[in-house]
Structures are given as structure tokens and as C-alpha cells.
N, C-alpha and C positions, 0 to 999 in steps of 0.2 A: 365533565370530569377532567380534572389537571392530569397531563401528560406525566408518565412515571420518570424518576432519575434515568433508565435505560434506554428511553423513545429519544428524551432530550439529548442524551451522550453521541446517540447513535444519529444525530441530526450533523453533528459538529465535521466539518469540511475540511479535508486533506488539506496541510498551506502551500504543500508543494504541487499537486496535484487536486486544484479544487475542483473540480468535477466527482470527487468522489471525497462520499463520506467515511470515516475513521470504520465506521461499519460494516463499509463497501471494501476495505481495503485488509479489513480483519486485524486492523489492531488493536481493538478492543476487546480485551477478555474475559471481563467480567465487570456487573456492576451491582453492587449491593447496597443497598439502604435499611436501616434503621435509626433509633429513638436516637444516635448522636451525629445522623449525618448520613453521607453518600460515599462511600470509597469506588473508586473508579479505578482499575489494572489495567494496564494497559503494555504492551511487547512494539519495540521501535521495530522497523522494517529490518536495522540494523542497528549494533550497542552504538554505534557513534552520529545516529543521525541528529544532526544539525536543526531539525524541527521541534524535536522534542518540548526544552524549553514552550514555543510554541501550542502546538499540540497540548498541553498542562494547563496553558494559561485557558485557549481558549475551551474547552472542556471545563474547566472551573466556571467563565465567564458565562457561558452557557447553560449551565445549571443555577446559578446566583441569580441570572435572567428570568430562572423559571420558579423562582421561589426556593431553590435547595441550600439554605446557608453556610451548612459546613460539607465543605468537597474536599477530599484528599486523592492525588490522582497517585498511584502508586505505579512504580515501572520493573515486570517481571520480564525477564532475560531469557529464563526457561520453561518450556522449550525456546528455540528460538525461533523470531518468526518466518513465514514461508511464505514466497509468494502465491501457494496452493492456497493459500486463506481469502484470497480478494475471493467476492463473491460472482457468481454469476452476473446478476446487476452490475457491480462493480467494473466484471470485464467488459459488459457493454458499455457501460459509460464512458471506458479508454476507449473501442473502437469507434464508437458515435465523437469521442474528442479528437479525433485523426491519429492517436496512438494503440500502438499495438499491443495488446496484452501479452503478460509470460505465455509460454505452454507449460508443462506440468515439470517441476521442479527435480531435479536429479536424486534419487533416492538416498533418503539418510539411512546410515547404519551408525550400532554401537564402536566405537572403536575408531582407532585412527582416518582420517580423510584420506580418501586413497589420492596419489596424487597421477593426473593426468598434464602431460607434455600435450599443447598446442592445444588450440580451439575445438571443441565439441562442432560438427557440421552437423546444420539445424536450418531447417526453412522458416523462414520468416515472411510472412504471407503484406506484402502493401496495405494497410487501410484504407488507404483511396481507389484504389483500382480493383484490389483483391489479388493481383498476379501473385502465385504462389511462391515465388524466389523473391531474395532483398541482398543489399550489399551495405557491408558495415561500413560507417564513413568514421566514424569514431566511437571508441569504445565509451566516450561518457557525453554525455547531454547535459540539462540542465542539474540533473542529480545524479549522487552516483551509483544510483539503482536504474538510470535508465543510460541510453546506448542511443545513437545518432545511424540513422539506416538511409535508404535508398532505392527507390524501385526502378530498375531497369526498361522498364516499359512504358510508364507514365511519369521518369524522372524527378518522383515529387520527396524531397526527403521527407523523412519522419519520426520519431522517438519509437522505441521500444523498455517496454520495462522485462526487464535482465527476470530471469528466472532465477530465483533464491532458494 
């Protein structure tokens, strides 16, 4: 039996982070098929990430692969997304990649963002070694959802993805 539109979508691999699939990382939020085709929703990690384009093509490409002819990827805003969505899987697969996953994202409410002066103090545990303290070497890394660390004990830097 052929793989459904939703097995195929959910195969398709972060560009920025390929160790993990669009699935693993919960941007995918919906995939529906019927008699005119496959619509596929999908929520950037952020409105202005730079993969998007990407991400469209290859989720199209991918489905066209597997026999699905008409694919429309459509991009919903709201809610927005969270880094609470990457899956379990998902966060193994950052720590099996020597990066460190979020921890659980700062509570949304209705209404204005409350604003907070200076850095939230948060332990950031090393991937390599486990030591439970890290020191931020910079605040962006290769994306700008993730942050450039460094463990104190086994001096190895390492990415962190930024809780959203």
C-alpha cells in the first residue's frame, strides 16, 4: 500500500536542521487530501524564516515523488509557533546531534507581552558531557532560533535552540 500524503510530508527534513523532520519539529499542521489534490499547512518557527521558500519546495517535491500531483503548501501564522511543538523524537534527535534542545517555552497569555529587562537565568545542561551549567558565547549561531554555548568542564561549544 502507497504511503498517505501525511506519512510522505512528515518524512520531509528540516534544511536548516536536517536531522529532523518538519514533523519532528512541529511545523506541520495539517495535511489533507482529496479528489483535487493535497493541501499541506504548515507555521514557520518564525514569520520571517528564511527556509520557508525552501521548506514549500521541498514538501511539494516530495509528495510529486510519491505520486501526489497537485500539492499546495499553505502558511498559517496562527497560533504561532512554539518551540513546545518539536516532538519528543524530535528533541532526541537534537541531543543525539550534539545540540541542545529548548526547555519548555515561557507562557503565552492574551494580551500585551509583558516585557522583561535582562536575560531570564536558565541552566543549559552540555550535550556532550551532560554538566548541568553552559555559558552563552553568542547569542545567534547558525540560525536565529538557535544561540552559540559552551560547557565549562569539557570546554566543547555547542548550539542551543532558543526556546520560543
Amino acid at each position: 500500500m502507497s504511503p498517505s500524503a501525511a506519512e510522505v510530508a512528515a518524512t520531509v527534513t528540516d534544511p536548516e536542521m536536517p536531522m529532523l523532520t518538519l514533523a519532528d519539529l512541529g511545523v506541520i499542521r495539517d495535511v489533507r487530501q482529496d479528489d483535487g489534490g493535497v493541501v499541506v499547512t504548515v507555521t514557520p518557527t518564525y514569520s520571517g524564516c528564511p527556509a520557508m521558500d525552501e521548506i514549500r519546495a521541498d514538501i511539494r517535491r516530495a509528495l510529486a515523488g510519491a505520486g501526489f500531483d497537485a500539492v499546495e503548501v499553505r502558511t498559517e501564522l496562527s497560533p504561532a509557533w512554539t518551540s513546545d511543538w518539536i516532538t519528543p523524537e524530535g528533541r532526541a534527535k537534537l541531543s543525539a546531534a550534539g545540540i541542545s534542545p529548548p526547555g519548555p517555552a515561557a507562557r503565552r497569555h492574551d494580551g500585551p507581552v509583558p516585557l522583561v529587562l535582562g536575560a531570564p537565568r536558565r541552566s543549559i545542561a552540555c550535550p556532550q558531557c551532560g554538566h548541568p551549567e553552559s555559558e552563552q558565547i553568542a547569542a545567534f549561531s547558525a540560525t536565529a532560533c538557535r544561540e552559540l554555548r559552551r560547557c565549562p568542564v569539557c570546554r566543547e561549544p555547542f548550539e542551543h535552540v532558543k526556546e520560543i
